[in-house]
C-alpha positions in Angstrom: 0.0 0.0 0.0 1.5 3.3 -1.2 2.4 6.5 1.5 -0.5 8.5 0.6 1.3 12.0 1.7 -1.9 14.2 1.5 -2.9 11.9 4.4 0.7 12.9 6.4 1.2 17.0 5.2 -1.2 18.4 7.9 0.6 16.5 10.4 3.6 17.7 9.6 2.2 21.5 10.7 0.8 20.2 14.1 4.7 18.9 14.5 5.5 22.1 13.1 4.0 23.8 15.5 4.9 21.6 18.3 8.4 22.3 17.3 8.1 26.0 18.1 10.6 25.9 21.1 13.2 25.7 19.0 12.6 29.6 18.0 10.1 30.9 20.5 11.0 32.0 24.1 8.5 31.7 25.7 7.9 28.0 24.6 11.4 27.5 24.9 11.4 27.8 29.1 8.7 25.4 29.1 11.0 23.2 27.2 13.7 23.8 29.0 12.2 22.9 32.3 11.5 19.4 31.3 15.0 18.5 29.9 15.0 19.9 26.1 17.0 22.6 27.3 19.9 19.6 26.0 19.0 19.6 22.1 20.0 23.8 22.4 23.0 22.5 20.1 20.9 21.5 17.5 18.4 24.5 17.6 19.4 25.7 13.9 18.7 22.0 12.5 15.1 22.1 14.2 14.6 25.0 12.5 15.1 23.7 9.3 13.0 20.9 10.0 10.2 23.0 10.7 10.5 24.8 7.5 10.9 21.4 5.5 7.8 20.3 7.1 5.6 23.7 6.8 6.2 22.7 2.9 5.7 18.9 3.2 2.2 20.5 5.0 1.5 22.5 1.7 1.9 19.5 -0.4 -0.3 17.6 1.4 -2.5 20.3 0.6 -1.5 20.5 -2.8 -2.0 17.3 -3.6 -5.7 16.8 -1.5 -7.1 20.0 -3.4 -7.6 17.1 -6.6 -9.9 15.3 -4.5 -11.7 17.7 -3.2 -11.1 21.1 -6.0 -11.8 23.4 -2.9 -9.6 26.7 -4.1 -10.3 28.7 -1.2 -9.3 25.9 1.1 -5.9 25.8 -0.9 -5.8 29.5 -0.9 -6.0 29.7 2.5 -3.1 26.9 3.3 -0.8 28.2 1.2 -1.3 32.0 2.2 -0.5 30.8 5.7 2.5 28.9 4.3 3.3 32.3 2.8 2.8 34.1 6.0 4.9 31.8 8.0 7.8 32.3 5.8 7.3 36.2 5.8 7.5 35.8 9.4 10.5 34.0 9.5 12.7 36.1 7.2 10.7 39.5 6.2 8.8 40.9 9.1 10.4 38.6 12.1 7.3 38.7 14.2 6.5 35.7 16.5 2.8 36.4 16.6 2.7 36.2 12.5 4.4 32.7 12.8 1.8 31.7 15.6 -0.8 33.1 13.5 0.3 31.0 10.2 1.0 28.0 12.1 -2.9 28.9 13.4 -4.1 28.8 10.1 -2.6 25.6 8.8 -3.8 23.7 11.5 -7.1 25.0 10.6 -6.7 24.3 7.0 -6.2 21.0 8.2 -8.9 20.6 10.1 -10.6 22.2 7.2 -9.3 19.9 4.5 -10.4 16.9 6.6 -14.1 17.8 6.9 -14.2 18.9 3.0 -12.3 15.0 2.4 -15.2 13.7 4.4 -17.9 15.3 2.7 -16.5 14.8 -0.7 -16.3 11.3 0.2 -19.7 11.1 1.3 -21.3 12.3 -1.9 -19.3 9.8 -3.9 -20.4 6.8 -1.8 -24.3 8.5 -1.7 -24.0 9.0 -5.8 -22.5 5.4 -6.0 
């Protein structure tokens, strides 16, 4: 059975944003408190890897939006793939990057419901 990676690209924001101690403080103490305070060393790999996955999460996307054909649903993921990047390198604001994070998850959540129903009306028409 083939990786179907529409299925894994959502997850990879919710680790994504999970991963935020890596460039947030105030995450970060929180971290640090329970023992992460040990990967510090490897802070500038995790933030690669949250970039790497903020694109594998707007593939996903990509590649759900020919099941379901819902442009404003892709519009929305990759504008907050957009904004998450600004906020990274052009604006450097930590709300922005909360705020796209934000919005992926709910494109997610989005995406999943739209999967659902599209599903549903090609089992009903069936």
């Amino acid at each position: 059975m083939p990786i179907k990676l529409e299925n894994y690209g959502s997850f990879g924001a919710i680790v994504a944003a999970a991963a935020c101690p890596i460039c947030f403080p105030k995450l970060a103490l929180i971290g640090a408190y329970i023992g992460l305070g040990a990967l510090a060393r490897y802070e500038v790999f995790f933030f690669y890897i949250a970039q790497i996955l903020i694109v594998i999460a707007l593939t996903g996307h990509v590649i759900s939006y020919q099941k379901v054909k819902n442009k404003v649903l892709l519009a929305f993921a990759v504008c907050s793939a957009a904004l998450f990047f600004v906020s990274l390198y052009v604006v450097v604001s930590e709300m922005l990057a909360y705020l796209a994070l934000a919005g992926l998850v709910i494109a997610m959540i989005w995406m999943a419901v739209e999967s659902r129903r599209c599903s549903g009306y090609a089992t009903s028409a069936a």
